[in-house]
N, CA, C and O of each residue as an XYZ file, in Angstrom:
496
protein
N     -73.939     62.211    103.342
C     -74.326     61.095    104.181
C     -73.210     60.055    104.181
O     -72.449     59.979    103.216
N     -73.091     59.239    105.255
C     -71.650     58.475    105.533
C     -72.310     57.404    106.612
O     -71.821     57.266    107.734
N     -73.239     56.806    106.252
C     -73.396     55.703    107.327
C     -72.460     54.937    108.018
O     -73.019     53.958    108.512
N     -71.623     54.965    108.187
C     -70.611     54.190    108.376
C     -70.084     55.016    109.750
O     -69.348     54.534    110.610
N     -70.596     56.266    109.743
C     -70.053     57.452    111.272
C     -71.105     57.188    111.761
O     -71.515     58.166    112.386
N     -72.120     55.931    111.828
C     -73.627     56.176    112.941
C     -72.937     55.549    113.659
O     -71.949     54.918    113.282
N     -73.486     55.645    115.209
C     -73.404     54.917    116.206
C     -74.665     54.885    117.066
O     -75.403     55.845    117.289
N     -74.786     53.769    117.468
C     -76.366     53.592    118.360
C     -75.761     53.163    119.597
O     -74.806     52.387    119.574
N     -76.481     53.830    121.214
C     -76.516     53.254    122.445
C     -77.871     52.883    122.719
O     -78.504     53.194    121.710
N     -78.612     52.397    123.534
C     -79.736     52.408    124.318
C     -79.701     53.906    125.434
O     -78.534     53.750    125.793
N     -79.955     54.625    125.859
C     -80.107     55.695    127.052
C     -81.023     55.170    128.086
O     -82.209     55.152    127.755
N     -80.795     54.838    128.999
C     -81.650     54.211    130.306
C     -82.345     55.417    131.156
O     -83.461     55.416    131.676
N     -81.540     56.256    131.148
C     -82.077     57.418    131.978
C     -81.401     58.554    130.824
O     -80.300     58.258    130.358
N     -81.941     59.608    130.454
C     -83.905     59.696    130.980
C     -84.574     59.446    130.210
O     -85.704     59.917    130.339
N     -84.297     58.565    128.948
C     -85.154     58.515    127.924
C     -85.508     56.961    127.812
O     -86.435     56.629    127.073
N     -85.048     56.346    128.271
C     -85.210     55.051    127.960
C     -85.269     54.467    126.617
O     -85.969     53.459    126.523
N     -84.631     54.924    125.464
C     -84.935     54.499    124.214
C     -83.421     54.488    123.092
O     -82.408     54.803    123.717
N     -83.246     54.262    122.008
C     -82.254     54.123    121.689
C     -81.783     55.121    120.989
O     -82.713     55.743    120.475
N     -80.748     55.555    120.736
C     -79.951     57.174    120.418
C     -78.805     56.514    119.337
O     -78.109     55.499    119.358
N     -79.014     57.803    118.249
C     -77.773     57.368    117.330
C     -77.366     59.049    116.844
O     -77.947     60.091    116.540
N     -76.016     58.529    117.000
C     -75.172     60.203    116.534
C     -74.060     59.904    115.571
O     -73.461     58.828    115.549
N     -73.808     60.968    114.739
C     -72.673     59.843    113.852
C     -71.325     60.864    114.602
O     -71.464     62.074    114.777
N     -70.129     60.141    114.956
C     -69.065     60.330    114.933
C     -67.627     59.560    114.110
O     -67.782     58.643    113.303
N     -66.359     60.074    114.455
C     -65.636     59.425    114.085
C     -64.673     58.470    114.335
O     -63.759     57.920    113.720
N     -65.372     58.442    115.881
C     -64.593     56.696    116.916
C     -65.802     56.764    118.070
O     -66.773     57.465    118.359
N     -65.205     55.750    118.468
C     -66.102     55.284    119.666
C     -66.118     56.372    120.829
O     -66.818     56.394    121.841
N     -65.287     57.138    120.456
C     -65.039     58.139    122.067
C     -65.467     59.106    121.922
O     -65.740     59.701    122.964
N     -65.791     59.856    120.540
C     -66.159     60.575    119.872
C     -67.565     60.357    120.627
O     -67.768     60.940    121.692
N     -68.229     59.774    120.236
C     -69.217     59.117    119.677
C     -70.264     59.232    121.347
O     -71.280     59.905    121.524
N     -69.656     58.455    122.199
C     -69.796     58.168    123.528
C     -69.728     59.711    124.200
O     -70.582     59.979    125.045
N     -68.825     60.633    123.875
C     -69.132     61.885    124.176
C     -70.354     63.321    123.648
O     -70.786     64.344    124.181
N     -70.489     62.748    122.568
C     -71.750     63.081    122.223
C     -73.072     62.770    122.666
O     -74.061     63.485    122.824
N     -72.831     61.274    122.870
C     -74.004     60.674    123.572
C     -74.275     61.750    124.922
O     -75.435     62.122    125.100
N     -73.115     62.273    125.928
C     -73.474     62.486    126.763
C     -73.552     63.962    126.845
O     -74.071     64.486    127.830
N     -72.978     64.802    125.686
C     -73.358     65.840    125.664
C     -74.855     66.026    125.037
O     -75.757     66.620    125.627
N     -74.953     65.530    123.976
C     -76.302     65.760    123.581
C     -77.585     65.212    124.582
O     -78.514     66.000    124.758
N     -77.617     64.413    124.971
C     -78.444     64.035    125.772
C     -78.632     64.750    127.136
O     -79.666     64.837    127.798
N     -77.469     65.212    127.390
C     -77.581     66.298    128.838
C     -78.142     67.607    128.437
O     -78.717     68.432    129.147
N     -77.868     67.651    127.157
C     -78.450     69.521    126.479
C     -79.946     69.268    126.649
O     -80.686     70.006    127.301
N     -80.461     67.779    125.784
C     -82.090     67.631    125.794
C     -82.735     67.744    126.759
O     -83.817     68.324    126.851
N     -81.999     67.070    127.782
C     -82.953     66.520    128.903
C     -82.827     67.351    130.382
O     -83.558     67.188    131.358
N     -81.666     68.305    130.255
C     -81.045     69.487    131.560
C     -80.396     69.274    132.766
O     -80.056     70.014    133.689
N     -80.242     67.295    132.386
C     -79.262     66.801    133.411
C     -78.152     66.606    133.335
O     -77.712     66.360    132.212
N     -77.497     66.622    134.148
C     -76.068     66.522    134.271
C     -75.464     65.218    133.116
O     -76.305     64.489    132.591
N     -74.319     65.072    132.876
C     -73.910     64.213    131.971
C     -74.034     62.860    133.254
O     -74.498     61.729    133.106
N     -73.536     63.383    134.277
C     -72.783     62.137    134.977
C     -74.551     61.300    135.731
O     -74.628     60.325    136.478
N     -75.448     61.962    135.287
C     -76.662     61.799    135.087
C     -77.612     60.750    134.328
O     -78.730     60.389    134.696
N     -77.106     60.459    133.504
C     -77.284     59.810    131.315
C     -76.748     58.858    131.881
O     -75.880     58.980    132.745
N     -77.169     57.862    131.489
C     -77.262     56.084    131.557
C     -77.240     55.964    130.574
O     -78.203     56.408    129.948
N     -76.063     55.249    129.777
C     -76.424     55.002    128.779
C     -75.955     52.827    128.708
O     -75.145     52.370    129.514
N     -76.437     52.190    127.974
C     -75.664     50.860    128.063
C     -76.055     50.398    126.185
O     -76.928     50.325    125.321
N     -74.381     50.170    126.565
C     -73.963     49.350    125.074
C     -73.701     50.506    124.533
O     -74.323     51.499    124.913
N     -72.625     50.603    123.436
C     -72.220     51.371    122.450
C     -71.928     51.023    121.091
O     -70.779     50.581    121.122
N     -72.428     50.981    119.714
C     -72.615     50.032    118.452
C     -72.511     50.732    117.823
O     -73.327     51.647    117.710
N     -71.326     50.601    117.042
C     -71.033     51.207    115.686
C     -71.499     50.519    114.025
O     -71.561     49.311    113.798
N     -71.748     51.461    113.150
C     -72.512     50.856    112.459
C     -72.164     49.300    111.677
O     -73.015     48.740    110.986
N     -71.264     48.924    111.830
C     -70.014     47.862    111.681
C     -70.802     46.903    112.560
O     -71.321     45.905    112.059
N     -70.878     47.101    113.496
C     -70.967     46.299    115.018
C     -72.753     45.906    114.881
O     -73.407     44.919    115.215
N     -73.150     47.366    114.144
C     -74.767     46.716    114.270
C     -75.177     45.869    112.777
O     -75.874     44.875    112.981
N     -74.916     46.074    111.674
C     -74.848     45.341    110.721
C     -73.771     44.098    111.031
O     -73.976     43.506    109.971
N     -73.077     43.523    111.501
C     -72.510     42.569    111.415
C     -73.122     41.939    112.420
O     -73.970     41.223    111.888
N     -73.155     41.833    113.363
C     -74.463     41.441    114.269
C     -75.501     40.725    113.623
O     -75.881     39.565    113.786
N     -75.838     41.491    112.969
C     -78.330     41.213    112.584
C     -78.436     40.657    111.725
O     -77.367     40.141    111.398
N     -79.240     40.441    111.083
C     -79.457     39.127    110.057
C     -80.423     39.819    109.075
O     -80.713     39.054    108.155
N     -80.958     40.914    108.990
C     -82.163     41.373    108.084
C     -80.778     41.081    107.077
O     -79.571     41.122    107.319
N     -81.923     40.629    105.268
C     -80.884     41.099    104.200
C     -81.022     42.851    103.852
O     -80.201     43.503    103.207
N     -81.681     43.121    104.176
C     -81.593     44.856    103.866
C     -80.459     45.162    105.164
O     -80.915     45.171    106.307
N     -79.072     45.393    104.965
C     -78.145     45.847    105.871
C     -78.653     47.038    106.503
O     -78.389     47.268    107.683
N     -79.500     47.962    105.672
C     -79.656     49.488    106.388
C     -80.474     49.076    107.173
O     -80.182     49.726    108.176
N     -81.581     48.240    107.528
C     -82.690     47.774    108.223
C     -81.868     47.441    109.452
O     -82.228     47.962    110.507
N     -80.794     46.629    109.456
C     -80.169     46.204    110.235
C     -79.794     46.970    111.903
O     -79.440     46.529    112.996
N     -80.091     48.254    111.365
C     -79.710     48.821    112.637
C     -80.915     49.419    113.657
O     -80.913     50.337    114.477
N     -82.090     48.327    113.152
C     -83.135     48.730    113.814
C     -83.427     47.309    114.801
O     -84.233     47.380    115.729
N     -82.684     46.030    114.493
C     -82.810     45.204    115.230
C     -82.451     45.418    116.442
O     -81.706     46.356    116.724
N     -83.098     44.277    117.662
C     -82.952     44.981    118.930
C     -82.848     43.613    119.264
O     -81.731     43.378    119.724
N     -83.924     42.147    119.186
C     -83.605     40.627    119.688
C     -83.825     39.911    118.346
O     -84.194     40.215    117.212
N     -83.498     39.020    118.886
C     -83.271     37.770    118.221
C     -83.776     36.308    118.711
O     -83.761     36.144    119.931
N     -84.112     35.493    118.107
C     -83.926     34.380    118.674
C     -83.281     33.188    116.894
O     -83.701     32.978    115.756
N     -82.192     32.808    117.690
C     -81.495     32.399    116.205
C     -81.354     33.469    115.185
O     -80.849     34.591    115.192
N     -81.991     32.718    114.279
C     -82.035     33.833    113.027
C     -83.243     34.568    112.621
O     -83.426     35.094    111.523
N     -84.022     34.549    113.591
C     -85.266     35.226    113.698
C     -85.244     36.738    114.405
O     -84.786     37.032    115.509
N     -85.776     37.457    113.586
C     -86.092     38.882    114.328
C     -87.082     38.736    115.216
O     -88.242     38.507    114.874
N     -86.709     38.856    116.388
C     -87.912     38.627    117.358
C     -88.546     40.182    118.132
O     -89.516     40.272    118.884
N     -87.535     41.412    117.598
C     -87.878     42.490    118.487
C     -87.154     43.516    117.519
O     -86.185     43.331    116.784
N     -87.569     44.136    117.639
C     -87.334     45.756    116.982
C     -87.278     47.027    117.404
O     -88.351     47.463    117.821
N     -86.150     47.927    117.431
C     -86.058     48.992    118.071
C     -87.734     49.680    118.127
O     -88.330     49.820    117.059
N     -88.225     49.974    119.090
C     -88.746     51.461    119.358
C     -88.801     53.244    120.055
O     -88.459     53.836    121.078
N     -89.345     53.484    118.969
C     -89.192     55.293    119.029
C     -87.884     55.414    119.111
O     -87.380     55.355    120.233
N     -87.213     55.570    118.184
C     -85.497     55.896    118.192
C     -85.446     57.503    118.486
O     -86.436     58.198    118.261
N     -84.202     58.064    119.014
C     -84.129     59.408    118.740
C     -82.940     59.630    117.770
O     -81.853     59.082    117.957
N     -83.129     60.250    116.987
C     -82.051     60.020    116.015
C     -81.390     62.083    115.870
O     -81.952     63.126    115.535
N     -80.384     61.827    116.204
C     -79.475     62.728    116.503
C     -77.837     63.009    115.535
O     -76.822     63.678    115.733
N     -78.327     62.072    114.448
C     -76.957     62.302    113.343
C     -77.560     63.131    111.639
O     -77.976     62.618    110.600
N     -77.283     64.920    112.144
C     -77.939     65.434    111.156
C     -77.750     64.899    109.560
O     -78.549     64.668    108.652
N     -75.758     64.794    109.738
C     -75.998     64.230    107.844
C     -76.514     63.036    107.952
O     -76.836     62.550    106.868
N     -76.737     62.288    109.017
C     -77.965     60.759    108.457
C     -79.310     61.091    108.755
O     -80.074     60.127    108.810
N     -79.753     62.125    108.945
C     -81.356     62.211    109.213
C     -82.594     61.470    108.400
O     -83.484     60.665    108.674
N     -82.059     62.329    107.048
C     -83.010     62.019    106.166
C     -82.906     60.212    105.867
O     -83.916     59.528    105.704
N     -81.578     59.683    105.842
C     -81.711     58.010    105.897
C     -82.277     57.471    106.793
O     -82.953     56.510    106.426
N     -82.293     57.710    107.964
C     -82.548     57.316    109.474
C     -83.833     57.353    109.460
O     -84.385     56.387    109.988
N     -84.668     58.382    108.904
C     -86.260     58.631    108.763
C     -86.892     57.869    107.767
O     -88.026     57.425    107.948
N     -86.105     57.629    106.474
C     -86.561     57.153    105.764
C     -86.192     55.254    105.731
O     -86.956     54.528    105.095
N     -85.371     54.850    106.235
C     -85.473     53.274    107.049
C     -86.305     53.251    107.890
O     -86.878     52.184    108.112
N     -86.600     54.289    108.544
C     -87.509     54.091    110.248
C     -89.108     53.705    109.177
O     -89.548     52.579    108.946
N     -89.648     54.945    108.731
C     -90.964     54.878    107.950
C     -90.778     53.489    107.202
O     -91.214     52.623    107.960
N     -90.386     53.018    106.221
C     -90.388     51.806    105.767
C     -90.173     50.964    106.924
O     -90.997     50.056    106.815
N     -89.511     50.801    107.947
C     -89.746     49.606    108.733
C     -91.174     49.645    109.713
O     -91.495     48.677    110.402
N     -91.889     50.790    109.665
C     -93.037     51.073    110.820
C     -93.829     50.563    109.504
O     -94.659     49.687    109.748
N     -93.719     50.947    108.198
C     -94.639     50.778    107.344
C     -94.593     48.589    107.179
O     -95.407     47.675    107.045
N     -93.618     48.703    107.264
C     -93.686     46.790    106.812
C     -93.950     46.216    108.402
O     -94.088     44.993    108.386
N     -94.044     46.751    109.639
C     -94.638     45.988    110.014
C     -96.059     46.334    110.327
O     -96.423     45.661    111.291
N     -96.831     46.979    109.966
C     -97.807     47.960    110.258
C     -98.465     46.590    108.732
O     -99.479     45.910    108.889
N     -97.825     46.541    107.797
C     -99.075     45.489    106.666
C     -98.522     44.350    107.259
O     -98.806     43.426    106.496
N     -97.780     43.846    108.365
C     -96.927     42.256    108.689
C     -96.020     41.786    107.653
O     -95.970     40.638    107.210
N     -95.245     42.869    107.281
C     -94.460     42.709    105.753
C     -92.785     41.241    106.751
O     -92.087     41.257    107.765
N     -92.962     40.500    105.795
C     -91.822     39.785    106.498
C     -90.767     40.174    105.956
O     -90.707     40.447    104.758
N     -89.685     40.264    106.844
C     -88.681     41.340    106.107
C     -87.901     39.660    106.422
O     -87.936     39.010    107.467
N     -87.204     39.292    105.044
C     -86.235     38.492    104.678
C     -84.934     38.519    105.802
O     -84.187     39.446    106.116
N     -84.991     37.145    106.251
C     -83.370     37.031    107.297
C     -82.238     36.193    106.589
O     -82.437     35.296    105.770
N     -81.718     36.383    106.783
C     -80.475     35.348    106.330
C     -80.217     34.235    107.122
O     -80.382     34.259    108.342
N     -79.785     33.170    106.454
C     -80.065     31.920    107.057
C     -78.082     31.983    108.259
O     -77.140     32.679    107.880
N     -78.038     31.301    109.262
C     -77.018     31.749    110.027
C     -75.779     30.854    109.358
O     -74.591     31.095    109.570
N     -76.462     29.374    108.194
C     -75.170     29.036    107.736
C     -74.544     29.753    106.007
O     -74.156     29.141    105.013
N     -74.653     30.937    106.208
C     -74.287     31.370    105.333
C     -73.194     32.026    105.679
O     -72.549     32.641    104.829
């Protein structure tokens, strides 16, 4: 496992939901998006909508949860408030599976009891 090779887009068409594959650059990464997603779904690449491209760098430095791995489930904000949270991810990076599943379940599980997951204050 190598968190550090995830990358997350949003997919607009045809899935509407957010996709993470691990590669080893952004181009990498962005080409996977569109191969894998054209294998799932039987459309053409030039087909796949995808918007925004976030490397795991880009999504932890960004978000404010103190659990960094949590971090890549944020989606809004307002200030330093989590105001929104990824849903139904498809997660497509085999050596991160088992992490990816096991952040996802703990974050469905803490908000499922209203667990407040700790933010960091923005003057830090």
């Amino acid at each position: 496992m190598n968190k550090t090779l995830l990358y997350r887009t949003y997919c607009e068409v045809p899935y509407k939901t957010f996709v993470f594959v691990e590669a080893i650059s952004p181009e990498e990464a962005r080409a996977k998006f569109y191969f894998l997603l054209s294998a799932l779904s039987g459309r053409q690449p030039k087909d796949i909508s995808l918007i925004s491209l976030d490397s795991w760098y880009d999504m932890v430095n960004r978000s404010v949860s103190e659990d960094f791995d949590m971090r890549i489930f944020e989606s809004g904000w307002l200030g330093n408030e989590i105001i929104c949270w990824i849903n139904s991810p498809l997660f497509l990076a085999p050596d991160n599976n088992a992490f990816l599943l096991n952040k996802w379940a703990e974050l469905q599980l803490g908000l499922t009891e209203n667990k407040a997951y700790t933010i960091r204050s923005q003057s830090q």
